[in-house]
N, C-alpha and C positions, 0 to 999 in steps of 0.2 A: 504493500500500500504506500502511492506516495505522501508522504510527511511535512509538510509547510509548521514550521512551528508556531508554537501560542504567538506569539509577536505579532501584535494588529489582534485586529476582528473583525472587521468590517466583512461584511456580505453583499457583492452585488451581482447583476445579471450582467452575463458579456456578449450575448445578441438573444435579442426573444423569437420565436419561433413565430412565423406567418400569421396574422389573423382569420381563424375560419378551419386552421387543419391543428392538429393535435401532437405536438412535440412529442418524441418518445422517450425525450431525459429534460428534465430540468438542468440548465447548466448556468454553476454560478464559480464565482472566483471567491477567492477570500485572498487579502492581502497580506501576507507574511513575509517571513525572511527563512531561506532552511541552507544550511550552510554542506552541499550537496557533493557529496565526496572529493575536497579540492585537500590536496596534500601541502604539509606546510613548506614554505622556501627553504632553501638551504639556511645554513646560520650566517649572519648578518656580516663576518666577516669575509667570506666569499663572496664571490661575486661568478654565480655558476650563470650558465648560458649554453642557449640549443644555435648554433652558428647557419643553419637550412632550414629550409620551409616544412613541411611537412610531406611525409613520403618522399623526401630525398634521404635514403635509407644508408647509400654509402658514402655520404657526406662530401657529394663532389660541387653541391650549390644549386642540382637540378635536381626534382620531382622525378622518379623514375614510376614504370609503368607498371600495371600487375592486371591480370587476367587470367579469369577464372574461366576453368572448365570441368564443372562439376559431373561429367558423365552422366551415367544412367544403365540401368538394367547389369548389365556384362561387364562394363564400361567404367571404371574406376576413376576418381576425379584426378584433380591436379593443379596447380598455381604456374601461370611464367611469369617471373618476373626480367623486366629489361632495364638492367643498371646503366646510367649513362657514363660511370665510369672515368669522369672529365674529361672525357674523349674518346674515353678506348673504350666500349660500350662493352659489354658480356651480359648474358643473358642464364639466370638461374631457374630450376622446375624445380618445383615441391610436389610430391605426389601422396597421396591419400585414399580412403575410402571414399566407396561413393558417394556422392554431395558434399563431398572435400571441394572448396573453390564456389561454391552457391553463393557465399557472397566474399567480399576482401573488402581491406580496408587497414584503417592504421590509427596509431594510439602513442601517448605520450607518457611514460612514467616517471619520468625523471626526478629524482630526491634529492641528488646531492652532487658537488662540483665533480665532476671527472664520468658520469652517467652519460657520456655521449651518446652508445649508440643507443639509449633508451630515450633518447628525444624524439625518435619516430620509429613506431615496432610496426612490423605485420602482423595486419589480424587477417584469420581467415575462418572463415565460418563453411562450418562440417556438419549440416542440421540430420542427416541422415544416418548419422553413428547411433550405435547402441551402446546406451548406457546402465549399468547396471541390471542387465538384462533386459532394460527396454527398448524395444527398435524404435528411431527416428527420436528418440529425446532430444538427442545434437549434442552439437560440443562447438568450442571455439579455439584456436590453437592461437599462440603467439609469437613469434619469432621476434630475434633482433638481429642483425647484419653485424657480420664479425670482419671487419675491414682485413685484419690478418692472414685471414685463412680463404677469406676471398668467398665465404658464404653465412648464410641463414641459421641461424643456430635456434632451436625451440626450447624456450624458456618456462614456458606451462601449457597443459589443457585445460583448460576450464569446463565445467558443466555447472547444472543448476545447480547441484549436492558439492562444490567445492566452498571451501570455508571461507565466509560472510558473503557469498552470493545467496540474496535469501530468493528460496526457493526447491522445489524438490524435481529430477526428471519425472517425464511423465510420456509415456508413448504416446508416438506420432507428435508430441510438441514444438519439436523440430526446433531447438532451442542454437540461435544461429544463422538463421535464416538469411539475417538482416544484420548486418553493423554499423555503428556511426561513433565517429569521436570531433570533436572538435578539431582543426585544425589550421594554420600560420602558414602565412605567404614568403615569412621573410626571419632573419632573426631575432629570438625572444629573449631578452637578459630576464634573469629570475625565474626560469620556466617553473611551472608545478606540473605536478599530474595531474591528468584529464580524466572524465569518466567515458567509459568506456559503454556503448547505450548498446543492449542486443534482443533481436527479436525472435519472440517465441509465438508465432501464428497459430501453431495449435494446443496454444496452452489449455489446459479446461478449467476454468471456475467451478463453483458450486451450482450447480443444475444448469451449466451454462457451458455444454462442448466447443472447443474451438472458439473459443471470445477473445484467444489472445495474450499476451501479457510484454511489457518492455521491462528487463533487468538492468541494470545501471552498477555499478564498482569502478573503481580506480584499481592499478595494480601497482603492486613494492614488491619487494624483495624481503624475504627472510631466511636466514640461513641457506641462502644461494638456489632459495626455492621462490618460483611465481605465484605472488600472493594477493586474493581479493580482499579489498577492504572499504568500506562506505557505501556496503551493498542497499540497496532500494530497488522497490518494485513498482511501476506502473500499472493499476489495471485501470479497467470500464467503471467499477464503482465506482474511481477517485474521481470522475467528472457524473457521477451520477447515473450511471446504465447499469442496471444489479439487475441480477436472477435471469430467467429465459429469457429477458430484452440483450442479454449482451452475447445471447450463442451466435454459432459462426460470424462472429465480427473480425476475425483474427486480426486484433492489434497487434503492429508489429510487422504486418509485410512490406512495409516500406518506411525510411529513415530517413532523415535526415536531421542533420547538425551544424547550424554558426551561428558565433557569438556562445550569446548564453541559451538560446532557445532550441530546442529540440522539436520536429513533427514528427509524427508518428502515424502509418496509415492506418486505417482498419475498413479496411475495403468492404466489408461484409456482414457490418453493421445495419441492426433494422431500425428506420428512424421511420415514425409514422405509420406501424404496421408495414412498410414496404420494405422487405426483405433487400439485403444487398444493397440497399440505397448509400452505402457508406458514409464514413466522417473522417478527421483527424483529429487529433490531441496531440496538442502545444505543451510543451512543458517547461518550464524556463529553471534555470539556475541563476545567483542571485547575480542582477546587476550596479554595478559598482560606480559612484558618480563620484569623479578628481576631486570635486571640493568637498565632500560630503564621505568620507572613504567609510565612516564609523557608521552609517545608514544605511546599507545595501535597502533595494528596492529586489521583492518578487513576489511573483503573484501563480497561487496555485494551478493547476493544471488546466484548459478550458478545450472542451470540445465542437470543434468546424464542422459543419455539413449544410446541406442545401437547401433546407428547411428555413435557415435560419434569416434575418429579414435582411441582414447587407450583405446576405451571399448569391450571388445571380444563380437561378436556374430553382427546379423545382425538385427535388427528393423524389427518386424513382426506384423502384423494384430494380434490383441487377445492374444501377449505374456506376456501380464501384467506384464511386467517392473514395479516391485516399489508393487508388493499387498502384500509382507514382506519387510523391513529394521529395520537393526539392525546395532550400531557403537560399534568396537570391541577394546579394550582399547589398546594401545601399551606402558608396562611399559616403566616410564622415560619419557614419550614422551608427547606434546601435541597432535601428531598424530594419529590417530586414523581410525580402517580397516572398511570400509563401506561395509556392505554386503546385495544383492540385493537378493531377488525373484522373479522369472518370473515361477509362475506354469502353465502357459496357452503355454511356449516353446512350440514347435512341436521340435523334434529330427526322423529324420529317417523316415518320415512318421507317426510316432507315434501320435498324439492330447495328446496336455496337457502332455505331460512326464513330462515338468518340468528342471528347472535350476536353478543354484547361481553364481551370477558375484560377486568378492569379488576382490577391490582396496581400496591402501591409499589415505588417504587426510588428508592435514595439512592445518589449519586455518590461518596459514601465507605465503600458498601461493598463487596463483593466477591458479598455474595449480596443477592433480593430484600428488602425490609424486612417482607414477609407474601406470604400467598399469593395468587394469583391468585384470583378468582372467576368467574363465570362469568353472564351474563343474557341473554335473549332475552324474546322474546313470550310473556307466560302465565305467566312469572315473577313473584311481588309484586313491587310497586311499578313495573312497565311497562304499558304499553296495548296491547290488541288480543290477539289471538290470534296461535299458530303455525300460519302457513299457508304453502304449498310459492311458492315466486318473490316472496317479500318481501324480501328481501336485506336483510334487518335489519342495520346496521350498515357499510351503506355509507361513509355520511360517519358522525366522531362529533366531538363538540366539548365545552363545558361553558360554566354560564351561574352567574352567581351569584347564586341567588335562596333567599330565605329564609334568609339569612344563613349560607351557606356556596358552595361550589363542588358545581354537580351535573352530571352528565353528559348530554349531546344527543346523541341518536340519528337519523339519517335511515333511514329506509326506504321509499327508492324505489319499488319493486313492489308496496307494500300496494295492494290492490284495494279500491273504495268502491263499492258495488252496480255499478252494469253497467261503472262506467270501470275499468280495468285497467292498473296499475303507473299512476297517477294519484296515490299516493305520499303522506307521512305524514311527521311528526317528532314527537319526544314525548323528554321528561326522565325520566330512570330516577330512582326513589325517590318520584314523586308520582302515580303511575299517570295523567300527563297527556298525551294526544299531543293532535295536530291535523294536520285536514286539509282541503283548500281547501273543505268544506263545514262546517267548523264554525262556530259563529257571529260567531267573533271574528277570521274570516279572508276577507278579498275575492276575488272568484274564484269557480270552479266547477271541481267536479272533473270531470277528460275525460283519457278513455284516453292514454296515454303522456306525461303533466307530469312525472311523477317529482319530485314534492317531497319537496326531503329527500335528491335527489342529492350536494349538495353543503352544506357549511355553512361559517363564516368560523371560521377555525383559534385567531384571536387576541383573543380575546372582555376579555381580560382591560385591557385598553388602551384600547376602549372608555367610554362615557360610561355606557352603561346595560350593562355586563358581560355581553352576553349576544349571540349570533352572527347574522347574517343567516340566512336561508336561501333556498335555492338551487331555483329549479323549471326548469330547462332544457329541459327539451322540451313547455313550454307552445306552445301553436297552433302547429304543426308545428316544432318546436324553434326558432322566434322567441324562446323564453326569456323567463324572470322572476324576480325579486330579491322576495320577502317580508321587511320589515323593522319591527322595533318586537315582533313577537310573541311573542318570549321575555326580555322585558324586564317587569319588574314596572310597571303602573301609566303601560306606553308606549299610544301610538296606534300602531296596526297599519295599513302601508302597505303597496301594491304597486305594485311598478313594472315595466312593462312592457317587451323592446324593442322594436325597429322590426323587425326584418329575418327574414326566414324561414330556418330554416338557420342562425341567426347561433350559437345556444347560451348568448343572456345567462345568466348567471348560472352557467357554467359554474364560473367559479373564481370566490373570495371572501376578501375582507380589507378591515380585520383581521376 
């Protein structure tokens, strides 16, 4: 359960639900302060520092690449990672059980002066491991990069039954799913540890299968062993959805993290009796104002969906609210642009076209900063048309081009003459998409690639600000990574994998 301490009391609503239809949670905030697993600095007479941005693993100044291929059936997962090396580039594989590589991602432990390679670890998430006898519990693995030896070394597994991750496995909870950490573009004097956010989609409540859950800890070190500590749990109750209202919601299939705020999806959420209409949950950790350092500001958890009166669009059966989010940075600003995917929309009659609702939200306040809006296909400034099994906004991310931060959209499903869900991605606001036939992209399009399934969450820590993208079910889902094409002024690469079934490119980071 999340935890906001006594500190405040105040109770208010953070958006009320339509007049005329019937909310299926009351959602309120309360204003507190909860001091959310942050590790203390080194002592006062150091002066420790992480000298790379985040996910530059082998400390050459650059963000290096990771990409998951979680297999399936036969098919054993795997990580590749591509160190840039300062020039000399090498490329390391981790290999695993099945659903080893379903998601990646990175994390920050750092305690004390001389913790370099703990300033940025690989996480990689394994939701399909059995633990303790139970299949698909999950697990999350860690690595940190050993400059010396010129590899990956794993530092712990984590599951839900590791100590102060509160929590117990639980079959099929798939705990792993989803990871998210906080992370820096540039270098941080003073660093601390970060929490480490992980989703467990098919968690079970009490009378409530599959409702979800998000686990939260920082990691240390003890006795040369990887240790969770300042565990917390996210469910549906803490925004107010208890008992049969919060089955199959699975909070937790989609993450994201900057700043102090956390989204959190739950695609499958019943809001209004309509099954699957989904939502997200916002969670913040405390934000801290220079003149005011002794008052953090934070405010309980609050839950998004379409119901609600400043969010454009209407709460429907199947429109999977929340199966992508992504938090889009706003220079200067704690602020930060939440943007949603719903690819199960219906538009026009259409099934599944697909949508992206994109509003602010600021950690200091109690309501959104503006309203939601609302884009799909056929909307200015997007590409292509609304048509039925596009699933517009599957993955969504954002690229910084033209001198600001714009939104990336995948859509899997787009059909290109006779191939079918051979798939698309395009930047809202420049009416550009692309697809493995255009001309500035390698490849061919053929039934079932699904480009644009997936996109790399953390664009902003890269070198050219702008996300990979993801084609998974290239030649019978052997997989492939498209990289350089939403980079201004980059060379557009593809990279292929080896293995049939493997799902390269299934997950991506940064």
């Amino acid at each position: 359960m999340w935890r906001p301490s006594q500190a405040g009391g105040s109770t208010m609503i953070w958006a009320g639900a339509r007049p005329g239809r019937a909310a299926a949670v009351a959602v309120t905030t309360t204003v507190g302060v909860l001091l959310a697993g942050v590790l203390a600095a080194a002592p006062a007479s150091a002066e420790p520092e992480c000298l790379g941005a985040s996910s530059d693993f082998d400390r050459d100044g650059s963000a290096d690449t990771v990409v998951g291929a979680p297999g399936g059936g036969s098919v054993r997962g795997s990580v590749t990672v591509h160190l840039s090396g300062g020039g000399d580039p090498r490329t390391v594989v981790l290999r695993g059980p099945v659903g080893f590589g379903t998601s990646v991602g990175q994390v920050r432990s750092y305690e004390r002066e001389g913790d370099d390679e703990f300033c940025t670890q690989l996480v990689v998430g394994s939701p399909e491991e059995t633990v303790n006898g139970m299949p698909r519990a999950g697990a999350v693995h860690v690595y940190s990069y050993d400059s010396t030896v010129e590899e990956f070394q794993l530092r712990g597994r984590v599951t839900a039954d590791s100590e102060s991750v509160l929590g117990v496995p639980q079959t099929g909870a798939r705990f792993g799913a989803t990871v998210a950490s906080a992370s820096f573009a540039e270098e941080t004097i003073d660093p601390v540890s970060e929490l480490l956010w992980v989703g467990s989609p098919g968690h079970d409540l009490t009378g409530a299968p599959d409702a979800g859950r998000v686990t939260s800890f920082v990691l240390t070190s003890g006795d040369g062993e990887l240790l969770a500590t300042g565990g917390d749990v996210l469910d549906l109750p803490d925004v107010g959805v208890r008992g049969s209202a919060a089955a199959g919601a699975r909070l937790g299939s989609a993450l994201s993290v900057r700043g102090t705020v956390l989204a959190a999806g739950a695609p499958g959420l019943r809001v209004g009796g309509d099954a699957g209409a989904g939502g997200v949950v916002l969670a913040f950790t405390p934000l801290v104002f220079p003149d005011e350092p002794e008052d953090p500001v934070q405010h309980a958890p609050v839950l998004v969906h379409q119901d609600l009166a400043r969010v454009a669009g209407v709460a429907e059966a199947g429109d999977a609210f929340g199966a992508a989010v992504h938090l889009v940075p706003v220079r200067n600003d704690p602020a930060v642009d939440l943007v949603v995917g719903s690819p199960g929309e219906d538009l026009g009659g259409r099934a599944d076209a697909g949508m992206v609702s994109v509003g602010r939200v600021h950690p200091a306040l109690s309501t959104p900063a503006g309203d939601f809006r609302s884009v799909h296909q056929g909307t200015p400034g997007s590409a292509g048309n609304v048509e039925a099994g596009d699933r517009f906004g599957s993955a969504v991310s954002s690229a910084y081009l033209r001198w600001t931060w714009r939104v990336v959209v995948g859509v899997p499903g787009e059909d290109v003459g006779s191939a079918r869900d051979t798939g698309m991605v395009q930047v809202l606001g420049t009416d550009q998409g692309w697809h493995q036939g255009s001309p500035e992209v390698p490849g061919g399009n053929e039934t079932g690639d699904r480009m644009g399934a997936t996109l790399g969450g953390d664009p902003g820590v890269r070198d050219g600000l702008a996300p990979d993208v993801g084609v998974p079910g290239e030649d019978a889902a052997t997989g492939a990574v498209i990289t350089g094409l939403l980079e201004e002024g980059a060379v557009v690469d593809r990279e292929r994998g080896t293995t049939a079934g493997a799902r390269f490119g299934q997950a991506l980071a940064p």
